[in-house]
GUKOLMI-594472 format. One record per residue (C-alpha): residue number from 1; chain; y, z, x. Coordinates in nm, 2 decimals. Example, Ala and Ser with C-alpha at 12.3 -4.5 7.8 and 13.67 -1.06 7.14 Angstrom:
<mardos>
+-----+--------+--------+--------+--------+
! num ! chaine !      Y !      Z !      X !
+-----+--------+--------+--------+--------+
!   1 !      A !  -0.45 !   0.78 !   1.23 !
!   2 !      A !  -0.11 !   0.71 !   1.37 !
+-----+--------+--------+--------+--------+
</mardos>
This chain:
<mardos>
+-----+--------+--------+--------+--------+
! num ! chaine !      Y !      Z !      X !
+-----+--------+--------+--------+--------+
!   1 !      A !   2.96 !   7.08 !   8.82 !
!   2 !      A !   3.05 !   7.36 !   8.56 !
!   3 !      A !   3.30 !   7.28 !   8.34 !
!   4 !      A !   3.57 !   7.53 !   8.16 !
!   5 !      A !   3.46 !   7.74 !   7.83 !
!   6 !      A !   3.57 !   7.55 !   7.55 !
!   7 !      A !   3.79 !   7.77 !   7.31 !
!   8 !      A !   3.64 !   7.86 !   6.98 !
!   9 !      A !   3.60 !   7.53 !   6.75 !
!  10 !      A !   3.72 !   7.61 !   6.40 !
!  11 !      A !   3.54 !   7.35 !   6.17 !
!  12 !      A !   3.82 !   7.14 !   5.96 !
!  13 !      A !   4.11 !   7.24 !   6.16 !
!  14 !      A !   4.40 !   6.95 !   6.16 !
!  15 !      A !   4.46 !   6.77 !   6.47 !
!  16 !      A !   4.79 !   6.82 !   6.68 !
!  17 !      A !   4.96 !   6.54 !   6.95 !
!  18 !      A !   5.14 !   6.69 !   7.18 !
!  19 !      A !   5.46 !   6.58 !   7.47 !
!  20 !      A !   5.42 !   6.73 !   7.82 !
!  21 !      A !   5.74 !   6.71 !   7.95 !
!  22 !      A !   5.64 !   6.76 !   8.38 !
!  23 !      A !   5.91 !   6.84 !   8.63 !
!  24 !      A !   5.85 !   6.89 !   8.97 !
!  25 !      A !   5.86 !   7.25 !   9.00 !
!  26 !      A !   6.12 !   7.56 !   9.12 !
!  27 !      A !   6.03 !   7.95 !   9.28 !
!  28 !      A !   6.00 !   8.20 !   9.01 !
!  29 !      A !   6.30 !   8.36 !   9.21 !
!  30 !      A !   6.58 !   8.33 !   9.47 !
!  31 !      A !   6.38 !   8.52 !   9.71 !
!  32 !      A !   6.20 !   8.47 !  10.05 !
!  33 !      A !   5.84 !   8.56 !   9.92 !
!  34 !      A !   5.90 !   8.35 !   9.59 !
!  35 !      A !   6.04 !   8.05 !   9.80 !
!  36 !      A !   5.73 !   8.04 !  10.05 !
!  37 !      A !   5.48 !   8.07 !   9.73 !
!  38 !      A !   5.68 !   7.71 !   9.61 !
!  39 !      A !   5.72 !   7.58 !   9.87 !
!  40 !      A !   5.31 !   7.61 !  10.02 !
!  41 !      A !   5.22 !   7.47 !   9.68 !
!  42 !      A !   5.43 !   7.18 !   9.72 !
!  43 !      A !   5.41 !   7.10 !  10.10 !
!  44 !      A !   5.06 !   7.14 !  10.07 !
!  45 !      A !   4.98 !   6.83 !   9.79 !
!  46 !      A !   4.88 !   6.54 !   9.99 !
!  47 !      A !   5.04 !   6.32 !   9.79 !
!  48 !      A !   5.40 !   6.48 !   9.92 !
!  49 !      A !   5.31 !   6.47 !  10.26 !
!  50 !      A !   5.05 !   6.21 !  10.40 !
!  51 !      A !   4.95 !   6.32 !  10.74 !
!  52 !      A !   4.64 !   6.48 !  10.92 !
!  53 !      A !   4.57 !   6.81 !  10.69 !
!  54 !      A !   4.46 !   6.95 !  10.98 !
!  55 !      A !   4.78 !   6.89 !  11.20 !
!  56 !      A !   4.99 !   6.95 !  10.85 !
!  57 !      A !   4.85 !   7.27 !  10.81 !
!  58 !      A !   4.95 !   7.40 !  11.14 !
!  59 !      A !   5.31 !   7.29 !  11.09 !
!  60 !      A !   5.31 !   7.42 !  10.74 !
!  61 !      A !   5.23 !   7.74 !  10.85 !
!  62 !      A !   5.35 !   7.81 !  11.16 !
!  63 !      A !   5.66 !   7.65 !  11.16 !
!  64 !      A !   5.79 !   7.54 !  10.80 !
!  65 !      A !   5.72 !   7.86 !  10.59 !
!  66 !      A !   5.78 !   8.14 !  10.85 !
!  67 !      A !   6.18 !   8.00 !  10.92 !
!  68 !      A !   6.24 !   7.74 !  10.62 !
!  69 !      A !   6.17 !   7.98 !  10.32 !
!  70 !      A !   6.44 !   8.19 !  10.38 !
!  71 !      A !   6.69 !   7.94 !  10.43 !
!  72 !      A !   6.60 !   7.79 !  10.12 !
!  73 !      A !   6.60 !   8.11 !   9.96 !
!  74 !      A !   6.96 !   8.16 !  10.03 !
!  75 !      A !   7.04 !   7.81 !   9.93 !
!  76 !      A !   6.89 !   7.87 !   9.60 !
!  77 !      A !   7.08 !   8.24 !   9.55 !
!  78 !      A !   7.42 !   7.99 !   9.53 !
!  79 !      A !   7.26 !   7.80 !   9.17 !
!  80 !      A !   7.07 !   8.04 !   9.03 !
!  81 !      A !   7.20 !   8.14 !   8.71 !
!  82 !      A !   7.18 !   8.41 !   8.48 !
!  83 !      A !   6.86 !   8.23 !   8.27 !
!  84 !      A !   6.70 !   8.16 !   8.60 !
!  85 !      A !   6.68 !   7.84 !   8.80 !
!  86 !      A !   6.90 !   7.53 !   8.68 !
!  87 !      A !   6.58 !   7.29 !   8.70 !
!  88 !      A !   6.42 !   7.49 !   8.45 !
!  89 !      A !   6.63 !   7.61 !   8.19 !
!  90 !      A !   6.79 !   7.22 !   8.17 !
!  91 !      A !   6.37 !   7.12 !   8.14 !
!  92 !      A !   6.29 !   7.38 !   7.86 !
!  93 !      A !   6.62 !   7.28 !   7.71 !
!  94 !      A !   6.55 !   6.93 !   7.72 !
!  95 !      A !   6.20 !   6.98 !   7.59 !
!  96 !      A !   6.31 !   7.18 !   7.26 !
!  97 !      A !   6.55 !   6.94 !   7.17 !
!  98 !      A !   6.34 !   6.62 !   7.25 !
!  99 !      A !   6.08 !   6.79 !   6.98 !
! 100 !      A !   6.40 !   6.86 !   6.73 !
! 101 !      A !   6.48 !   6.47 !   6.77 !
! 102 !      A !   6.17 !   6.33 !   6.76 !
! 103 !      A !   6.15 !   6.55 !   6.40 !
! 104 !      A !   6.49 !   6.35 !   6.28 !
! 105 !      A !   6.28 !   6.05 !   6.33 !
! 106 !      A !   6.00 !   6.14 !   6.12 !
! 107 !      A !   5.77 !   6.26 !   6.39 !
! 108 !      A !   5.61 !   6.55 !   6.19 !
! 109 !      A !   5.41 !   6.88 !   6.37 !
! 110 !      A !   5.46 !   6.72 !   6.72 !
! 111 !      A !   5.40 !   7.00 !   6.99 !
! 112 !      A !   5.63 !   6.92 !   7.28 !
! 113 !      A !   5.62 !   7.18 !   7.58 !
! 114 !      A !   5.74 !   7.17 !   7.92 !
! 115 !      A !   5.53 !   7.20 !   8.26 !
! 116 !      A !   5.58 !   7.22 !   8.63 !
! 117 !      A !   5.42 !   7.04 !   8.88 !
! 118 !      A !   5.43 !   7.36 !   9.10 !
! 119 !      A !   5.52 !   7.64 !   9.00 !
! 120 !      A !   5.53 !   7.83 !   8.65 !
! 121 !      A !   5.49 !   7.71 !   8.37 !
! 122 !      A !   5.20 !   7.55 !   8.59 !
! 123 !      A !   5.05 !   7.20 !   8.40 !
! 124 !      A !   4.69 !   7.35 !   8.38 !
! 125 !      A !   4.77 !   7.64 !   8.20 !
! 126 !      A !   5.02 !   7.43 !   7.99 !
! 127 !      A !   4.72 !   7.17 !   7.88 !
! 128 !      A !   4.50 !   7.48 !   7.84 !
! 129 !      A !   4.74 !   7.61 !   7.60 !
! 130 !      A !   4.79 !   7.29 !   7.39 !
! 131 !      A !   4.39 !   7.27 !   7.38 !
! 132 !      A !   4.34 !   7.58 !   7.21 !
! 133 !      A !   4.61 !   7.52 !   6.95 !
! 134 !      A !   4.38 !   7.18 !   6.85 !
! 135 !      A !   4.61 !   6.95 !   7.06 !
! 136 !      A !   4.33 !   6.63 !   7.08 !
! 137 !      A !   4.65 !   6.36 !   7.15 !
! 138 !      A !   4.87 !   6.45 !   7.42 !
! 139 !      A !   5.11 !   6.23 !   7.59 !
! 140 !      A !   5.22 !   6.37 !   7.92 !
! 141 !      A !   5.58 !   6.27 !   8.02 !
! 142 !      A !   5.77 !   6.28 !   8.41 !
! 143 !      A !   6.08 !   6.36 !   8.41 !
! 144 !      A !   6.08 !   6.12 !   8.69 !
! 145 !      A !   6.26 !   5.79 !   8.58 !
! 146 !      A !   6.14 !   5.56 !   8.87 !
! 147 !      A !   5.75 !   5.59 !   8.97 !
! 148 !      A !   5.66 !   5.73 !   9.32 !
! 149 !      A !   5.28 !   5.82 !   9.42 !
! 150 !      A !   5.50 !   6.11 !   9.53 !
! 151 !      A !   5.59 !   6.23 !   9.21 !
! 152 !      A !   5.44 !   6.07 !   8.93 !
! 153 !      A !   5.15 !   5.99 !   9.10 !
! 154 !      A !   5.11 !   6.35 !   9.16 !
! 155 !      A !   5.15 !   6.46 !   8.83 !
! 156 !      A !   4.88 !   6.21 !   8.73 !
! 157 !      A !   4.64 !   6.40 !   9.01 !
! 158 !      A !   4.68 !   6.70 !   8.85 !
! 159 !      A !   4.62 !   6.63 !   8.53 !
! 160 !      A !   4.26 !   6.38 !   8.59 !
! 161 !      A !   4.14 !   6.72 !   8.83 !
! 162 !      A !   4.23 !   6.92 !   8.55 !
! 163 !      A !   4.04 !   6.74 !   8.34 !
! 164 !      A !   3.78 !   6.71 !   8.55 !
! 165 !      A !   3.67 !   7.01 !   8.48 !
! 166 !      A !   3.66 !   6.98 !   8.08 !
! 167 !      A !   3.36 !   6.91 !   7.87 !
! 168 !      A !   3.60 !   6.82 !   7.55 !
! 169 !      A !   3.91 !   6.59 !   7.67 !
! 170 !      A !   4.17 !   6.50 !   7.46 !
! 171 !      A !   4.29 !   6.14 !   7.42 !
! 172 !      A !   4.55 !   6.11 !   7.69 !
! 173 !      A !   4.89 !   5.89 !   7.75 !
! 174 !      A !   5.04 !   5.87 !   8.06 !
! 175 !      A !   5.38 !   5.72 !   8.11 !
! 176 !      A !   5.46 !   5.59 !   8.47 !
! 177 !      A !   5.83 !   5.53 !   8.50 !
! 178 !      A !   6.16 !   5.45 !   8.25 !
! 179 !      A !   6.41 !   5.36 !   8.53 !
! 180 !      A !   6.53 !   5.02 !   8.33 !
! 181 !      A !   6.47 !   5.20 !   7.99 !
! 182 !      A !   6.79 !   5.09 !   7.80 !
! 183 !      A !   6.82 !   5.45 !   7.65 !
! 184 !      A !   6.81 !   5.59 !   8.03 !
! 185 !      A !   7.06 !   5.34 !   8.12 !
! 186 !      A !   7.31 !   5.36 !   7.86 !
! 187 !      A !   7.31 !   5.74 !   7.88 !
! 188 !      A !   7.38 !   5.73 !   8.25 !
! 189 !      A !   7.68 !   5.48 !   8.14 !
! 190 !      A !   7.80 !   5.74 !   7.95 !
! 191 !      A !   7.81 !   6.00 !   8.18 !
! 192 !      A !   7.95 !   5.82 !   8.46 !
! 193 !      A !   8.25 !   5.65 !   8.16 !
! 194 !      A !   8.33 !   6.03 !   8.02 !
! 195 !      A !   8.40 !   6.15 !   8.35 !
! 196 !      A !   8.60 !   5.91 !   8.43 !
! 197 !      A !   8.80 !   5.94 !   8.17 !
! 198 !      A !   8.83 !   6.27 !   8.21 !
! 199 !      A !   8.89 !   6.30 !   8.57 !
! 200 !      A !   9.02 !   5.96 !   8.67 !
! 201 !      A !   8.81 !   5.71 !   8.87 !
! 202 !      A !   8.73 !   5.70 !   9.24 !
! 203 !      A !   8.71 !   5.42 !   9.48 !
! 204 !      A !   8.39 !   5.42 !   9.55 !
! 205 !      A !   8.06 !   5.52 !   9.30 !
! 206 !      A !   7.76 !   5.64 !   9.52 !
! 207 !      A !   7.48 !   5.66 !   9.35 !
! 208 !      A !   7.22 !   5.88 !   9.57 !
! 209 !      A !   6.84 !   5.91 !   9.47 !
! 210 !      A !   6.62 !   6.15 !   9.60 !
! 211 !      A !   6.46 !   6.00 !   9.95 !
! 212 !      A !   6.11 !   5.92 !  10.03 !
! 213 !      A !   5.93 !   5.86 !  10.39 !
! 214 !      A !   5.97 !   5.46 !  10.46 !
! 215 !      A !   5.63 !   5.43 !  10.54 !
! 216 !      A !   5.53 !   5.47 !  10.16 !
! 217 !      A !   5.76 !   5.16 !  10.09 !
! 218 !      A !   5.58 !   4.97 !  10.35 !
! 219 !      A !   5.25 !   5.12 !  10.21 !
! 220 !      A !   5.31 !   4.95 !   9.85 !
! 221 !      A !   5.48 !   5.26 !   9.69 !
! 222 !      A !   5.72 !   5.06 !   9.42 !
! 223 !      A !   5.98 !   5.36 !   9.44 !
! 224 !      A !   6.25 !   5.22 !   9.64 !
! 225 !      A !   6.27 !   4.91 !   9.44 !
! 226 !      A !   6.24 !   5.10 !   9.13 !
! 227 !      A !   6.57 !   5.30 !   9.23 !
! 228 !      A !   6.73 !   4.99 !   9.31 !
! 229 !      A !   6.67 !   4.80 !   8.99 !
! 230 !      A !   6.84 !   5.13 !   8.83 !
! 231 !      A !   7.12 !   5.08 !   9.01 !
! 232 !      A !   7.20 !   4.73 !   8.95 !
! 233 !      A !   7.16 !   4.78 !   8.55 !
! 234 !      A !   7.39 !   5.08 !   8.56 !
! 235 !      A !   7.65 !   4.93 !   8.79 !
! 236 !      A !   7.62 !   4.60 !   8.52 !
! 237 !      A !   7.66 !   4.84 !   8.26 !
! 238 !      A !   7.99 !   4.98 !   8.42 !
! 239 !      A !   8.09 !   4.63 !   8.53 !
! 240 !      A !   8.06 !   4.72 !   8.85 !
! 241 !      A !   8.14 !   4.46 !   9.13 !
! 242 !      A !   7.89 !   4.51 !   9.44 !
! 243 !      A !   8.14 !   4.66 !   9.66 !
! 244 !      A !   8.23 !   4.89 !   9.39 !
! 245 !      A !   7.91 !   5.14 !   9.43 !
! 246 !      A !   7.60 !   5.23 !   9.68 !
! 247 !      A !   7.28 !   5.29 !   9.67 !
! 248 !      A !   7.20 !   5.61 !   9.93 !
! 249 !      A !   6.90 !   5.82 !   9.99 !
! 250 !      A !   6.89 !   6.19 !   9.99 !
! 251 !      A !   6.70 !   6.50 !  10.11 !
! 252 !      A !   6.57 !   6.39 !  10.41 !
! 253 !      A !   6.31 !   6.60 !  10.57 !
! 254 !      A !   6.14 !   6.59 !  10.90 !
! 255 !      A !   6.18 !   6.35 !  11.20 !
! 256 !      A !   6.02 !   6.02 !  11.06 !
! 257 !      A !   6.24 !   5.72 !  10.92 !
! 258 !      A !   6.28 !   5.82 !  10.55 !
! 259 !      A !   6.49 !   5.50 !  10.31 !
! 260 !      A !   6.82 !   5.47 !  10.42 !
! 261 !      A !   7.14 !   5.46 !  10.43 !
! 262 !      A !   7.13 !   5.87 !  10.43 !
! 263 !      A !   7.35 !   6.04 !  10.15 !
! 264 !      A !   7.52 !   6.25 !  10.39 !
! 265 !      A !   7.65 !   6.01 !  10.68 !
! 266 !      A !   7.71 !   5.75 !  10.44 !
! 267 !      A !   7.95 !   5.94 !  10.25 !
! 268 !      A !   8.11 !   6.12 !  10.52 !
! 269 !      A !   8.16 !   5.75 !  10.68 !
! 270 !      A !   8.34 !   5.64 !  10.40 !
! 271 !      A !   8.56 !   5.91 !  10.44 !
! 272 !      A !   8.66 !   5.80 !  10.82 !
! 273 !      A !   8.71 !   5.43 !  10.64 !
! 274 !      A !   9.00 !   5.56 !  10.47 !
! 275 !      A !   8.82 !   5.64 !  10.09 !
! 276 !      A !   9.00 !   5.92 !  10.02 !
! 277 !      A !   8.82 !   6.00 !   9.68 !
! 278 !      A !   8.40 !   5.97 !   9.62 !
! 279 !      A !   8.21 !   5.99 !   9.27 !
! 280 !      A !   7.89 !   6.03 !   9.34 !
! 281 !      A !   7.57 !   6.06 !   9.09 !
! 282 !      A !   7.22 !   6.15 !   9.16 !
! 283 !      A !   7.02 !   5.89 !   8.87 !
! 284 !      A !   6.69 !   6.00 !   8.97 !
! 285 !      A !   6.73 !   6.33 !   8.86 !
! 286 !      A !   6.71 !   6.38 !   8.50 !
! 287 !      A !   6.80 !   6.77 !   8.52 !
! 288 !      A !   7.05 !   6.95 !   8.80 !
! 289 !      A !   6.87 !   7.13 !   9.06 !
! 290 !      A !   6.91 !   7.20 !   9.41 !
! 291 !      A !   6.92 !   6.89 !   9.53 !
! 292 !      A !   7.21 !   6.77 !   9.33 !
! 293 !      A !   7.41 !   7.14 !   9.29 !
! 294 !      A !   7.37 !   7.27 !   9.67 !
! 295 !      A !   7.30 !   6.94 !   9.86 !
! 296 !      A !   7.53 !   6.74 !   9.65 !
! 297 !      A !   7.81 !   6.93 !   9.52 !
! 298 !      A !   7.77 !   7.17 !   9.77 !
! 299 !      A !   7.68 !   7.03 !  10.14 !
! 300 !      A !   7.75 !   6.67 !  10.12 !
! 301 !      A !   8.09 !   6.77 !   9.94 !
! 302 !      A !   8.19 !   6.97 !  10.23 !
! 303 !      A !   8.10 !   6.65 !  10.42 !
! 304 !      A !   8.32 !   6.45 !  10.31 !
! 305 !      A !   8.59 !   6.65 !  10.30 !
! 306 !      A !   8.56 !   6.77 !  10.68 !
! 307 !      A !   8.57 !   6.38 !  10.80 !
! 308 !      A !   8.90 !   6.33 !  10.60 !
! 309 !      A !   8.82 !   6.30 !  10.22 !
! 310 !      A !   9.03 !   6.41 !   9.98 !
! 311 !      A !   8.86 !   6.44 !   9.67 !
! 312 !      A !   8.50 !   6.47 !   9.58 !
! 313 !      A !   8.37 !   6.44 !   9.20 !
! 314 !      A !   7.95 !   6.52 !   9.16 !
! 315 !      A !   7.88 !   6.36 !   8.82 !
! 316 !      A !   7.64 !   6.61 !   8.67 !
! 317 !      A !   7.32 !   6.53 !   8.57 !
! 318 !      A !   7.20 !   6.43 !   8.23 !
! 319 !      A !   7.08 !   6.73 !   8.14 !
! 320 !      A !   7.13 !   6.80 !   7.75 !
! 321 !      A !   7.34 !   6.52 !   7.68 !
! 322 !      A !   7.31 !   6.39 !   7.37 !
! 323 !      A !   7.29 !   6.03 !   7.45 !
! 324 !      A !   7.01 !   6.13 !   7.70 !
! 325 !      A !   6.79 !   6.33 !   7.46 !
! 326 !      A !   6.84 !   6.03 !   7.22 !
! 327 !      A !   6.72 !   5.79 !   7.50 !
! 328 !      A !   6.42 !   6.06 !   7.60 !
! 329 !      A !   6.34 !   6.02 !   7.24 !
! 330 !      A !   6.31 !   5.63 !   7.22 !
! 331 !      A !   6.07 !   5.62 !   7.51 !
! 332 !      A !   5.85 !   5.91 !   7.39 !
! 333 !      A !   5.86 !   5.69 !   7.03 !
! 334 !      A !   5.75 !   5.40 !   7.21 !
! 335 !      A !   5.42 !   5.58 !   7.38 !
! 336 !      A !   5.30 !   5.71 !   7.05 !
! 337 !      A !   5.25 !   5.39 !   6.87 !
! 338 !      A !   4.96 !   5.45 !   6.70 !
! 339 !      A !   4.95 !   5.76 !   6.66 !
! 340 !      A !   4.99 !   5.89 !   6.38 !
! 341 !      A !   5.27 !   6.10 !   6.42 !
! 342 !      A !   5.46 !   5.96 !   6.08 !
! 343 !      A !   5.36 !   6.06 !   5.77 !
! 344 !      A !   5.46 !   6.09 !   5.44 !
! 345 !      A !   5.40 !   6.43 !   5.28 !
! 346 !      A !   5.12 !   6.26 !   5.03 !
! 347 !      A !   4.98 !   6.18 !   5.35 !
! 348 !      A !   4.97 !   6.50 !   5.50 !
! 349 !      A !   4.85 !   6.64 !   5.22 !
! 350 !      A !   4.56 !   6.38 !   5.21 !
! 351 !      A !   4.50 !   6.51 !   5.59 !
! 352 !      A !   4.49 !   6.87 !   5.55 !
! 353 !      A !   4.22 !   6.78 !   5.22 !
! 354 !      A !   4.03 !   6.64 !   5.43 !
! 355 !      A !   4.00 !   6.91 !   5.64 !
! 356 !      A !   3.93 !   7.18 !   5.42 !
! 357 !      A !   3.64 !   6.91 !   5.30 !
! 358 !      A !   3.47 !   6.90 !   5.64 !
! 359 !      A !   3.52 !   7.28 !   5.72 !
! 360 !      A !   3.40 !   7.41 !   5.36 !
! 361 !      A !   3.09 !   7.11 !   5.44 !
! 362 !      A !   3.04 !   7.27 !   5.79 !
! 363 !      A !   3.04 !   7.62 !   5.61 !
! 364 !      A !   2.72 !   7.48 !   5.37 !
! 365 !      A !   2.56 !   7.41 !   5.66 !
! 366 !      A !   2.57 !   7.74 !   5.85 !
! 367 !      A !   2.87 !   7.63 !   6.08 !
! 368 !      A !   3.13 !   7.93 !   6.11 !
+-----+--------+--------+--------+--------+
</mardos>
């Protein structure tokens, strides 16, 4: 099997580590053509969808991108922003400021970028990039709290066939899930307590994770439990009595039994119960995207309000909050043990002598 072209070695060159912070992935654009690019990349991982490629691939293309991809692309045109699309500017933003806190704590010359599962900035290109800038420790990091072969394990695909395909690999981390991480927790507290406080407190707290096919549950995949055990520390965090929140499922898609109870006809329900005001959070989602701007806010809002609600509060995501880039921080801190990431500036200085020691040694020898 031929493997990549290395990039040029420079003898006594320092050593970088680097953070990958993976998302899942957005269209370059709010447009038709951009949508059906996305969305063939990400309906066509088997990992998403885990049913005859042959039989897949016929739906895919003859059904799904021809009439879905301009539907989305309409549904994207209401969130789009000025800097482009919501998942990726609250990614890169999250990603600069992670490498800014990770610096307070003493973290020195870490390289933290951010990548896309599908899409641009694609992970290949990303870990191509970090190679040539003499990455040789990187740590790649989901933005997915709770582990799904869906998601993460996708991510984790991507990055063993990229590597596949290189002679020189780097020494690699790979962190699976956070979903009862105490600094993922707490800054979901917060966010839920500051809007409350702000905007008054509903009667009911749904908290609505992205949904999965029920078969992967019964298949072993831990996600559905994962999302739960979020839950119950958050609600214990709030001090939350059991009939005080739920658990839903969102983003259904196709005709098989995804995990239930459905966002949508839960909610609406509890408006024909007589709740005349829902909060509602989306945990699972570290960053606001479509799913939580458009279906959330946008379509489950309208929802509940059509079967008799009277007031509707989306708790954003957690974005650039503080308390979440602090939390991001602790469990990035706690997958580079060992590494040596800390170090004094005698000890960087020791480093960098060393290297000019081995690359004026390679340059006795003949080495460029």
């Amino acid at each position: 099997m031929p493997y990549r072209k290395e990039p040029p070695h420079t003898h006594g060159s320092v050593p970088h580590t680097a953070i990958v912070l993976v998302n899942l992935g957005t269209p370059d654009a709010p447009t038709s053509a951009a949508v059906r690019r996305y969305l063939k990349e990400f309906l066509s991982d088997p990992r998403v969808v885990e049913i005859p490629r042959l039989l897949w691939w016929l739906i895919l293309h003859l059904v799904i991108l021809p009439f879905r991809s301009g539907k989305s692309a309409a549904k994207y045109a209401q969130i789009w922003t000025q800097e482009g699309s919501p998942l990726k500017v609250h990614t890169q933003k999250q990603a600069t400021l992670l490498r800014g806190a990770l610096g307070e704590r003493g973290h020195s010359k870490l390289k933290v970028e951010m990548a896309m599962r599908y899409g641009s900035p694609a992970l290949p290109d990303v870990l191509d990039q970090l190679k040539a800038a003499n990455c040789d420790r990187i740590l790649v990091l989901p933005a997915y709290p709770q582990y799904s072969g869906t998601t993460t394990g996708s991510i984790d695909d991507a990055v063993f066939a990229h590597y596949a395909k290189v002679r020189n690999i780097p020494e690699l981390r790979l962190v699976r899930n956070y979903h009862d991480h105490d600094g993922y927790i707490d800054a979901l507290r917060d966010s839920v307590l500051a809007h409350w406080e702000a905007k008054g407190r509903g009667g009911k707290l749904v908290m609505s994770f992205h949904g999965v096919p029920k078969r992967t549950l019964l298949l072993g995949d831990p996600y559905h439990c994962e999302c739960h055990k979020t839950a119950r520390l958050l609600a214990a965090k709030l001090r939350l009595r059991p009939d005080d929140y739920l658990v839903t499922f969102q983003s259904r898609f196709g005709k098989a039994e995804w995990l239930q109870p459905y966002t949508a006809p839960t909610v609406a329900q509890l408006a024909r119960d007589g709740v005349k005001r829902v909060d509602v959070i989306c945990p699972g989602f570290t960053s606001d995207c479509l799913e939580t701007l458009e279906e959330i806010n946008m379509e489950v809002r309208h929802d509940f309000m059509a079967a008799g609600g009277a007031e509707f509060h989306y708790i954003a995501c957690l974005n650039e909050a503080p308390g979440w880039i602090n939390g991001l921080a602790e469990i990035t801190e706690q997958h580079l043990i060992g590494w040596p990431t800390m170090m004094t500036s005698t000890q960087r200085e020791a480093q960098q002598k060393d290297a000019d020691t081995g690359r004026e040694h390679a340059a006795r020898l003949g080495a460029a």
